[in-house]
N, C-alpha and C positions, 0 to 999 in steps of 0.2 A: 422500787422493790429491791431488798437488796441479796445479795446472793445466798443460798442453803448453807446453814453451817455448816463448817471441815474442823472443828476440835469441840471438846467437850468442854473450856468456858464459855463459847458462843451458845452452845446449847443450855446452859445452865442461866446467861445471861437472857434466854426466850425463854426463864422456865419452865423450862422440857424437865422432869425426871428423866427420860430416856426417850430417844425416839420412837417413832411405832416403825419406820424401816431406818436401815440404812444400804446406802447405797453405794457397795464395793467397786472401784473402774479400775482398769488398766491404764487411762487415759489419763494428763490431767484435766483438772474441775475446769471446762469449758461451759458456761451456758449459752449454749446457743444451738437454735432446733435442729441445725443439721450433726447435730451429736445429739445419738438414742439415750444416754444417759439423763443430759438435760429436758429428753420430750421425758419422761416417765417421771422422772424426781417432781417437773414441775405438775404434770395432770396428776401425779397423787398429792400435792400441795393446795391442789386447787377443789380438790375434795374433802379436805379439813383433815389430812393427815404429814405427821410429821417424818419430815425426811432430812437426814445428815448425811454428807459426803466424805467418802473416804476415798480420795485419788491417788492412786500410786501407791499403795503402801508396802511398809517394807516387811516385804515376804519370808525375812532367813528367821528371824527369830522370832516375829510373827505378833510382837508387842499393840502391833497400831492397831488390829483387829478387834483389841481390848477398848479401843480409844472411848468409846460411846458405851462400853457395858453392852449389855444383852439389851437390841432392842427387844420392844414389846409386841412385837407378828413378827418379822424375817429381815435376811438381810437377803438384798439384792446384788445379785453380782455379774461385772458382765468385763470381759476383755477389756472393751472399749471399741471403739468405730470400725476396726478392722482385725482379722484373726493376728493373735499376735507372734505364731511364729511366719508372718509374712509380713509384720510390723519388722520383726527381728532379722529376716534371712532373703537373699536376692533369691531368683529364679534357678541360681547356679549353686544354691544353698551356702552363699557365702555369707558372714555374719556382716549386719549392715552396720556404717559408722553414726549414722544419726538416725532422730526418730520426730518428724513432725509434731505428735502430737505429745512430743515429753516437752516442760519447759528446756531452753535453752538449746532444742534439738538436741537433748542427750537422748544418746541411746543407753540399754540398762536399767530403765528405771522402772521395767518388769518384768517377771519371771517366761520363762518359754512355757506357752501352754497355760495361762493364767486362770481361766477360768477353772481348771483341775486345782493350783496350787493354792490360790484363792480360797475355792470351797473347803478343800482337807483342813488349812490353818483356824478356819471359822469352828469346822465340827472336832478340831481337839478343845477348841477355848468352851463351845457353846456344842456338846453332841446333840442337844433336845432342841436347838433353835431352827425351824425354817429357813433352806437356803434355795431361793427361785435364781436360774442362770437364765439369764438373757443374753442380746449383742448377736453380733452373727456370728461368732468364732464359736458359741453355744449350739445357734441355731443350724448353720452348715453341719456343726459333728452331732446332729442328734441319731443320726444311725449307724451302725457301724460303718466305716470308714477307711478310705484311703489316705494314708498318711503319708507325703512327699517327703518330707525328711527324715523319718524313722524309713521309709521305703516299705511301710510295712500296712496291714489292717490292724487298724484301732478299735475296740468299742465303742459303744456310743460316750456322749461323752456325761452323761447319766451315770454310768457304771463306774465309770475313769474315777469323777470327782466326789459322788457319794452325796449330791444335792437332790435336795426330794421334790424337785420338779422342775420341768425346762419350760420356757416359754419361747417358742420360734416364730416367725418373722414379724412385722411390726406391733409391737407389743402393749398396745394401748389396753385393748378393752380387755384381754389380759387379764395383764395388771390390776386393772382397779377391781375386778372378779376376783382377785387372789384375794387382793386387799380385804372385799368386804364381807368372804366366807370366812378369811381368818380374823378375821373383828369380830367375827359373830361366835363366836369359840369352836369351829371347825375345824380338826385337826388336819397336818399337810397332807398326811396319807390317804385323809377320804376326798383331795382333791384331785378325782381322777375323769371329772368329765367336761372339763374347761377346753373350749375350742382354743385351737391357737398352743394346747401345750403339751408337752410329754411326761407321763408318767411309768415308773418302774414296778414291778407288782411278782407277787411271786404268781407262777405260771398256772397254779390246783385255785386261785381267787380268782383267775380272768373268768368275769359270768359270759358267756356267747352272745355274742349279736353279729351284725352284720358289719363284715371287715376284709380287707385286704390280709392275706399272711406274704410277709416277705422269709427270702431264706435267712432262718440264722446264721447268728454271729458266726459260726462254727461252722456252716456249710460255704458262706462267703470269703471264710478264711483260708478254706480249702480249696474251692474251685472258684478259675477266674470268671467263667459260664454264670455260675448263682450269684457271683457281685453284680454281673451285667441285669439280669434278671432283677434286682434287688432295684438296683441305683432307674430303672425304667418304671419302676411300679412306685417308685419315691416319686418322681417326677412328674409320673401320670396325676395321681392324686393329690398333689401341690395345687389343688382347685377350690376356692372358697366356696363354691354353687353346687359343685357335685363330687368333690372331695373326699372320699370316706376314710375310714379309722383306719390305722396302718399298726401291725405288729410284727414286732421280731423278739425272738425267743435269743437271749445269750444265758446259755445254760438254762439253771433251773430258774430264772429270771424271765419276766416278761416286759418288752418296751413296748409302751400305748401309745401312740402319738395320736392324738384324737382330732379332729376335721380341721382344716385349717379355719380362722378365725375372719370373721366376714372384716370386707374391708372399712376404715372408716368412710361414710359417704360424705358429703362436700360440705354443710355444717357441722359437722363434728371434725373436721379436717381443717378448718379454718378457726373451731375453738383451741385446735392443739397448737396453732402455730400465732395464732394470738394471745398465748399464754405471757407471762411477763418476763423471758429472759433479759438477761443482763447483757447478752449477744457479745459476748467476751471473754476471758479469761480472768480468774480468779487474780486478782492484785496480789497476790502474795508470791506470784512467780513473776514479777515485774523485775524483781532486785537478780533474776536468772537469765533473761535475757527475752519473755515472753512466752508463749505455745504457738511456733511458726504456722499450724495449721487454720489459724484462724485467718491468717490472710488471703486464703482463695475464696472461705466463701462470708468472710465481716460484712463487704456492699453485694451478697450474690441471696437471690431469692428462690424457694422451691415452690413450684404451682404444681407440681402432681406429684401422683406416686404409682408404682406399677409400671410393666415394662412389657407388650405384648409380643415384641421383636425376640425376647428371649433366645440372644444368642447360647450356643452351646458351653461356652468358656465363661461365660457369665453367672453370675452369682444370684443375681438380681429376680429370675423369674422363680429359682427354690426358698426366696428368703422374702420379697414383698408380696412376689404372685404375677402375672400377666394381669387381674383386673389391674384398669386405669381408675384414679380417682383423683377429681381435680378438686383445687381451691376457685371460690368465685372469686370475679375480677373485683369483688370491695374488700374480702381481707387480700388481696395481693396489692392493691392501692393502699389501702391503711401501714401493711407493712415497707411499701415504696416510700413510703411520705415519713413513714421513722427512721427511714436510712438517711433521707434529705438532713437530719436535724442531728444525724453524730457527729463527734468533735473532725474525727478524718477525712469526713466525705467529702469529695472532692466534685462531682455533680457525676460521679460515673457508675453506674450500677452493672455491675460483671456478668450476671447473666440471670434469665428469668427463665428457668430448667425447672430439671430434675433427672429420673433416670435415663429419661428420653425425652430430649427438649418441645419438641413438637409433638406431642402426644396428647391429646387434654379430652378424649371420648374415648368408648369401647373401639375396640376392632370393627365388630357386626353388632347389630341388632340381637343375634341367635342369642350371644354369650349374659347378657343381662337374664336366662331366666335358664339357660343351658350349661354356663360357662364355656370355657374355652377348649379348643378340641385337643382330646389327647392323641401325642403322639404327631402335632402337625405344630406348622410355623404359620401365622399369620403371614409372611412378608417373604419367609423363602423356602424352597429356591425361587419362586416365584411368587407375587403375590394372589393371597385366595379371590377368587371370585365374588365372596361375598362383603369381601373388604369395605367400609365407608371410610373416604378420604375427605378430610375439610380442617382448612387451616384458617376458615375465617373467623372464630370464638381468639384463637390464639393470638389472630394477626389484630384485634380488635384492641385485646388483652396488652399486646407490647404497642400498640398508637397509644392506650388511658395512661401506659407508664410512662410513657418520653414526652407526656406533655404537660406534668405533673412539675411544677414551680420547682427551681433547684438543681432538677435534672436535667445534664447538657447529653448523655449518649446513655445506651442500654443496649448492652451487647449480649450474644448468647455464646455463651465457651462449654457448656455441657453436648452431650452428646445428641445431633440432629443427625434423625435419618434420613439420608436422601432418595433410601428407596420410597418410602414411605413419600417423601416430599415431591418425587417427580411421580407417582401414581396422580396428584392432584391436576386436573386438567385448565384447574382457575390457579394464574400464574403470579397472581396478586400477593402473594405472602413471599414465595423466593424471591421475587425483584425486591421485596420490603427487606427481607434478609439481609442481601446484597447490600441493598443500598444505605441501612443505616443500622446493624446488627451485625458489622463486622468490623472487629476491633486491628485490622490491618491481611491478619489469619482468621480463616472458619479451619478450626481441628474436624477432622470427617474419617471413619473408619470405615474404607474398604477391606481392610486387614489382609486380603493376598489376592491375585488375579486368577490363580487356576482353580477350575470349577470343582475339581473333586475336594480341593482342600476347603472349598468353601462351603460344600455340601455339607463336611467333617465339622465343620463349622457352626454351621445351621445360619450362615449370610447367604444374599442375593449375590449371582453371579454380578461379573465384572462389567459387562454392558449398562449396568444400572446405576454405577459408579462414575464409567466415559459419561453416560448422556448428562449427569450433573452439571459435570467438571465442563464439559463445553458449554452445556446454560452459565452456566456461573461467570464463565470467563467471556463469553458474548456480553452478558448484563453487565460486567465490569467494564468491559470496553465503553460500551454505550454510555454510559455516565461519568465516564472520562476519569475513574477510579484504581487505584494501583494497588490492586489484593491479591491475596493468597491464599490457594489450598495447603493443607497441611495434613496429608493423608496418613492412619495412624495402622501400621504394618506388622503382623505377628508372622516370627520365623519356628519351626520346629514345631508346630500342632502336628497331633495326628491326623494322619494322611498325609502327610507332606517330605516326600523323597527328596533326593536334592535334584531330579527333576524337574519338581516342581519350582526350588528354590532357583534354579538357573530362569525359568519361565518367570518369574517372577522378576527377577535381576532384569532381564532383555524386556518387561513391560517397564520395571524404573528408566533402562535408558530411552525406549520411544517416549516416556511423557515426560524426559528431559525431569525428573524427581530424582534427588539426590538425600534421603535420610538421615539427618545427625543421630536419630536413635532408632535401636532396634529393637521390642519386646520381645525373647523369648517366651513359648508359654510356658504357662506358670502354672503346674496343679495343683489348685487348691480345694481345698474339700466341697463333696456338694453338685460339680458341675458335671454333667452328661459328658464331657471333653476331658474329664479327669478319669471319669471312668475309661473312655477310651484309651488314654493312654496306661494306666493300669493294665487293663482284661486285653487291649489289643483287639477288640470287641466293639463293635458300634453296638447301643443296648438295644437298638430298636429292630435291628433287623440279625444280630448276634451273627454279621458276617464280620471277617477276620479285615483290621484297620492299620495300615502302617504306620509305625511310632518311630519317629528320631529318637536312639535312647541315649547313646552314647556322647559324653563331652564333646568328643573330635569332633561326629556329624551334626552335633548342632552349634557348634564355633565355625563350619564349614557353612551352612544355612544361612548364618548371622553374617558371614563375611560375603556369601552372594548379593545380599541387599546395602552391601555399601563397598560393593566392586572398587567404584574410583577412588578409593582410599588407598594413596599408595604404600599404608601400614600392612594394607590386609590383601596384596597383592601374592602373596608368595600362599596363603591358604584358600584366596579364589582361585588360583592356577592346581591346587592340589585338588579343590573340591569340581571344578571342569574336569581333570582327567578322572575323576571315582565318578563322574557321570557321563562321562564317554563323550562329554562337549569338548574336545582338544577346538572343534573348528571356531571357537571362540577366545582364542587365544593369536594374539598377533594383534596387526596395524591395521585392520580393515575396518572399515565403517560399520561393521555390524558386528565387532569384534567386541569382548568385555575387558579386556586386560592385555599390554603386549607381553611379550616372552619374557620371562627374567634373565638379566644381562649374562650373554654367553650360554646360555641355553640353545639346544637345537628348534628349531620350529615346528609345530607336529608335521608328523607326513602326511600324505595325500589320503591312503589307504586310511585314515586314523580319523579323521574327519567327518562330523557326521553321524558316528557311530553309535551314537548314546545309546544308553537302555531305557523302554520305561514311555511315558507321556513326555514329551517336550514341546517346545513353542518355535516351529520355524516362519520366519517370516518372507516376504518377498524380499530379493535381493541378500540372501542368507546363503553363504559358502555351502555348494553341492554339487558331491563327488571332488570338492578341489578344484573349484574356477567361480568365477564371479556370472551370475545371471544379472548381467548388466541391464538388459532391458528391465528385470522385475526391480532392480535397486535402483534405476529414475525414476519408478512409476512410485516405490514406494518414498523419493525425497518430495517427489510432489505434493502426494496426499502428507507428509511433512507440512512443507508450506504453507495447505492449506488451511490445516488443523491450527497453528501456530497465527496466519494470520487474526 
């Protein structure tokens, strides 16, 4: 099967007069199902409809938009895989020099905000043509919005780009309901009651029914109090089961966002991804240097979708949803045994994931006819009591693939929780983990040690993190194996003082963890933790949240989590005295950094004095002398944990 056309002699040479969509990306033309573009292009293919691609096009004068003429129902358009001014700009709002998913890692190859600059180019060339935005850069901004790099609230992004409907998070059934209302001569404006999407309506046509009102655009603009309000009742109703209609008023405008869209269940999940991609890149960015992104996931496989861990900083539970929904174990062997047969494979398949690797059933029972609870975390702080734990479907799942002709190893590199994995009291899947699903490193995100920052979070305290880390490392020994954790660390969330950042630094040096990299967080639109850091507001309980704002204090955060760097020695010593840890400074064993040369030593008085929540340990400088006896006790339980 060969790829969708990208110009208008390939389409002329399928006798297309025109297509019935085409399909606008920020991206280039990858097909391969872990790009949203290529799941939609090809289930609308596979319903007798034709689809042309237009990857990348050039936006200033706006010619390529033309390429294909007016298709015949709509054009689709979507960013691409990730919002793209987060394709385009670091955490630190610095413009990035490359871009994974451009051929040859260029960056530039799309505009800031594409899905806005996208649609406007479409509606000068075609004002009457249907434009549907999808992607999650659509999907995250369908309400109004906090915007990191304007610093500012945005509209939805409905209003911004002037497309006459959004379709948010996974976009299948969607889709082919847009498709086959506007096949039937339904214009886009009376398509206003499709699950799964947003519509704009003036405010004197909204007929009444049963709905959520959020504050408007105009009340969230103004008080940071109604954004928290707004961004809680987005989140609450992010539920396919009991989800209801959500609106907000931006002026004389009305946004509909109507129920979210039921998930696909596990036949229809297996027809999407047994579609016929090409699981590559379009040849004609060969002679560029390729599309780098296809190399993490070319031999890597998705078995689910849904994420009921739904961290706070995550994206994931406002764009797929918390339901889990798995693939059976024959199309994840049918697509195992097609990776055995491409030209590169090597016998190594990268990992058999998804949003959350070990996830493949509900949470509870409740949520199959309840949905999931608003306003609570399956997993944290603690895990729920009604939680069902069972890794034997999955662990059954990676034995059918690593014994599958071809295949020498199958490892997992997406995200395992291990809170979720040490709730299991049958220990049969982490030794299987261990012993043959780890490709030297298991990557595992405890993301900080201190409780309040993990709360801010919405992660399992840190005790749930130790007890892994010491299974893992016992099972390693035992099999006479030489592995590694690879613990994945966020600096500067809200809630987190440099308090907490020193607590955090003094747990990297007890488990002997030394970071090459640091994440600061990142807000991006969408997440409970963006709201946070905006409003200063937790949304749930609208008490007041500590936010790092400042360059200085979070280059100060960043530098506590890579202490022994003697680059970053002269702003760990500045960020210990702004946290009144001076007695962490000097030659001592429990010391973070010594003095910088010629410097006086702190004094006694000075010692100790910090503000705030801190981490003292046994054998920890107090008052200005050594508790000798608590600093054997604590080299001991050293040793012992190390044995």
């Amino acid at each position: 099967m060969p790829f969708l056309p990208i110009t208008k002699e390939e389409t002329e040479a399928l006798g297309w007069d025109r297509p019935d969509f085409v399909l606008v990306t920020g991206d280039a033309y990858v097909d391969h199902p872990t790009f949203g573009p290529a799941i939609i292009s090809r289930l609308l293919e596979s319903r007798g409809w034709r689809v042309a691609i237009l990857a990348q096009p050039e936006w200033r004068e706006g010619k390529d938009f033309a390429r294909f003429g007016r298709p015949r129902l709509a054009f689709l358009v979507s960013a691409g895989n990730i919002d793209s001014m987060v394709a385009h700009y670091t955490a630190a709002r610095r413009k990035r020099s490359d871009d994974a998913y451009s051929p040859g890692n260029r960056a530039g190859l799309r505009p800031d905000r594409a899905s806005i600059v996208y649609t406007k180019k479409i509606k000068e060339l075609y004002p009457d043509c249907p434009v549907v935005l999808g992607g999650l850069e659509a999907s995250l901004r369908r309400f109004a919005h906090y915007d990191y790099w304007a610093d500012e609230i945005r509209p939805s992004i409905l209003v911004e780009s002037g497309a006459d409907l959004l379709t948010f998070g996974m976009g299948e059934r969607q889709s082919l309901e847009i498709a086959e209302r506007l096949a039937a001569g339904e214009p886009a404006a009376a398509l206003r009651d499709i699950r799964g999407t947003c519509c704009l309506i003036p405010a004197e046509e909204y007929e009444p029914g049963p709905a959520v009102d959020c504050p408007s655009y105009e009340q969230v603009r103004a008080s940071k109090r109604e954004y928290a309000v707004s961004c809680r009742k987005q989140q609450d109703e992010q539920d396919a089961v009991r989800g209801k209609r959500l609106l907000q008023k931006h002026g004389r405008l009305l946004l509909v966002q109507n129920s979210p869209a039921l998930p696909l269940d596990g036949p229809e999940l297996d027809e999407v991804y047994g579609l016929p991609y090409m699981r590559t890149y379009h040849p004609c960015y060969e002679s560029m240097g390729g599309v780098p992104a296809i190399q993490e996931v070319e031999f890597s496989i998705t078995h689910n979708r849904g994420c009921f861990g739904a961290c706070n900083f995550c994206s994931i539970a406002f764009h797929q949803g918390r339901q889990i929904t798995s693939r059976s174990h024959e199309s994840v062997l049918r697509e195992a045994e097609l990776l055995t047969h491409l030209p590169n494979f090597k016998g190594y398949i990268h990992d058999v994931g998804g949003p959350t690797a070990n996830f493949r059933q509900p949470s509870c029972e409740k949520q199959k006819r309840l949905g999931l609870c608003p306003g609570k975390k399956c997993l944290a702080p603690k895990p729920c009591p009604a939680l069902q734990v069972d890794h034997q479907d999955y662990r059954k799942l990676l034995q059918e693939v690593r014994a599958l002709p071809g295949v020498k190893r199958v490892f997992i590199r997406s995200g395992i929780r291990f809170d979720y994995l040490m709730e299991d009291k049958n220990k049969d899947f982490l030794h299987e983990l261990i012993e043959h699903h780890v490709s030297g490193q298991l990557k595992v995100a405890p993301e900080h040690c201190s409780a309040a920052v993990l709360d801010c979070m919405g992660k399992p305290h840190i005790e749930s993190y130790l007890a892994f880390q010491k299974e893992f490392f016992r099972y390693t020994r035992k099999i006479g194996k030489e592995q590694y954790l690879v613990p994945y660390l966020m600096s500067s969330h809200p809630g987190s003082t440099l308090q907490d950042a020193v607590e955090l630094a003094l747990f990297l040096k007890r488990e002997h963890l030394r970071p090459e990299q640091v994440q600061d967080f990142y807000p991006t639109p969408g997440t409970i933790s963006t709201c946070m850091f905006y409003t200063g507001l937790d949304p749930y309980t609208l008490k007041p949240v500590y936010v790092p704002r400042t360059d200085k204090e979070k280059a100060m955060q960043r530098a506590l989590l890579q202490y022994f760097d003697p680059k970053k020695r002269p702003l760990v010593i500045e960020a210990l005295r702004a946290a009144g840890r001076q007695d962490l400074i000097g030659f001592g064993p429990e010391c973070l950094v010594p003095p910088l040369p010629g410097s006086r030593p702190p004094s006694a008085q000075n010692r100790g004095q910090g503000q705030g929540r801190s981490s003292r340990r046994p054998g920890s400088k107090l008052g200005g002398r050594w508790d000798k006896d608590a600093e054997k006790a604590a080299k001991s339980a050293r040793g012992k944990r190390n044995k």
